[in-house]
C-alpha positions as CSV (number, residue, x, y, z in Angstrom):
1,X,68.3,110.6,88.4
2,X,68.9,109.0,91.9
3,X,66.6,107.8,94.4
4,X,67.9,110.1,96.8
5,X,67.5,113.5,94.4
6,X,63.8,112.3,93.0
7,X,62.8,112.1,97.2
8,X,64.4,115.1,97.7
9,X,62.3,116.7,94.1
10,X,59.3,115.3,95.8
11,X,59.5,116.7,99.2
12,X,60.0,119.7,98.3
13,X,58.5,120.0,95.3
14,X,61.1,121.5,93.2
15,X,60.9,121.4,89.4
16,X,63.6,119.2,87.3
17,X,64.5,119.8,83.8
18,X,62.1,116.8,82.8
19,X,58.9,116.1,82.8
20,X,56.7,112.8,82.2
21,X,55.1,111.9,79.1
22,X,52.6,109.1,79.0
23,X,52.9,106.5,75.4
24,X,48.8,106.9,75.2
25,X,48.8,103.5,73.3
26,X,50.4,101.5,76.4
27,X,48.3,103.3,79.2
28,X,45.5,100.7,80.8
29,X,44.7,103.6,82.9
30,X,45.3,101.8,86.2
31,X,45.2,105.2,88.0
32,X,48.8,104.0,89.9
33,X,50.9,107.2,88.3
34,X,47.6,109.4,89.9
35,X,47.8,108.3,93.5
36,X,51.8,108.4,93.1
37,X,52.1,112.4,92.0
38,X,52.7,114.7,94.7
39,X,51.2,117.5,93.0
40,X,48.7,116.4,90.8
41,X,49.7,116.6,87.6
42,X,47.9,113.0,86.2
43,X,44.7,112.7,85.6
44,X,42.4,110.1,83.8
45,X,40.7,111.5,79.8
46,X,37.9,109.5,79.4
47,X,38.9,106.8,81.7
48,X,41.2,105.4,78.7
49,X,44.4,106.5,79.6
50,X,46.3,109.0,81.8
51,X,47.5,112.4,80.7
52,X,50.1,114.7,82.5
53,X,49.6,118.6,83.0
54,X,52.9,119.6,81.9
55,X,52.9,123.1,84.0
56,X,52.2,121.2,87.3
57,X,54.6,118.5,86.3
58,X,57.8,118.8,88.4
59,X,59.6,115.9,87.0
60,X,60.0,114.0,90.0
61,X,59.7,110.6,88.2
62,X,57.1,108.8,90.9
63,X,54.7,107.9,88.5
64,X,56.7,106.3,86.0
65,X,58.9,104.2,88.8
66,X,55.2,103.3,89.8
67,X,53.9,102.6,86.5
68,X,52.9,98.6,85.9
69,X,52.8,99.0,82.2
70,X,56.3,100.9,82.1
71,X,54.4,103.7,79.8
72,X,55.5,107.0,81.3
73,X,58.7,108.4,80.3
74,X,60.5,111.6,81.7
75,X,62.2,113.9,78.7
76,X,64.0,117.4,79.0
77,X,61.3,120.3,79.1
78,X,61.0,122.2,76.5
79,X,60.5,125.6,78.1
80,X,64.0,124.7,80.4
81,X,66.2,123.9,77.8
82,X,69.4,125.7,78.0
């Protein structure tokens, strides 16, 4: 996905055909991929690691560019598969 498209997803707030998953284990729960959503999809369980609300997830891919750990993913949605 390029810069230009994932600035343009998070502008307007348009849903891509991915969305982030976070690898639980890797987490530190910094809170970076929180402050970095433009909707709000990442919040803190427990204040052990970060978890993403798949239906507010629009795939953007801020939080996982913003990630220090590198522990955020994007893969296709499920429910947008063709």
């Amino acid at each position: 996905m390029s810069l230009l498209f994932q600035h343009k997803v998070y502008r307007e707030k348009k849903m891509t055909r991915k969305n982030a998953v976070v690898d639980k284990e890797i987490c530190v729960s910094c809170g970076a991929c929180m402050e970095a959503c433009p909707v709000g999809a990442i919040k803190t369980i427990n204040g052990c690691f970060a978890d993403v609300d798949i239906n507010k997830c629009i795939g953007c891919g801020l939080c996982s560019r913003t990630c220090p750990t590198g522990c955020i993913t994007l893969v296709e949605r499920l429910d947008m598969k063709k």
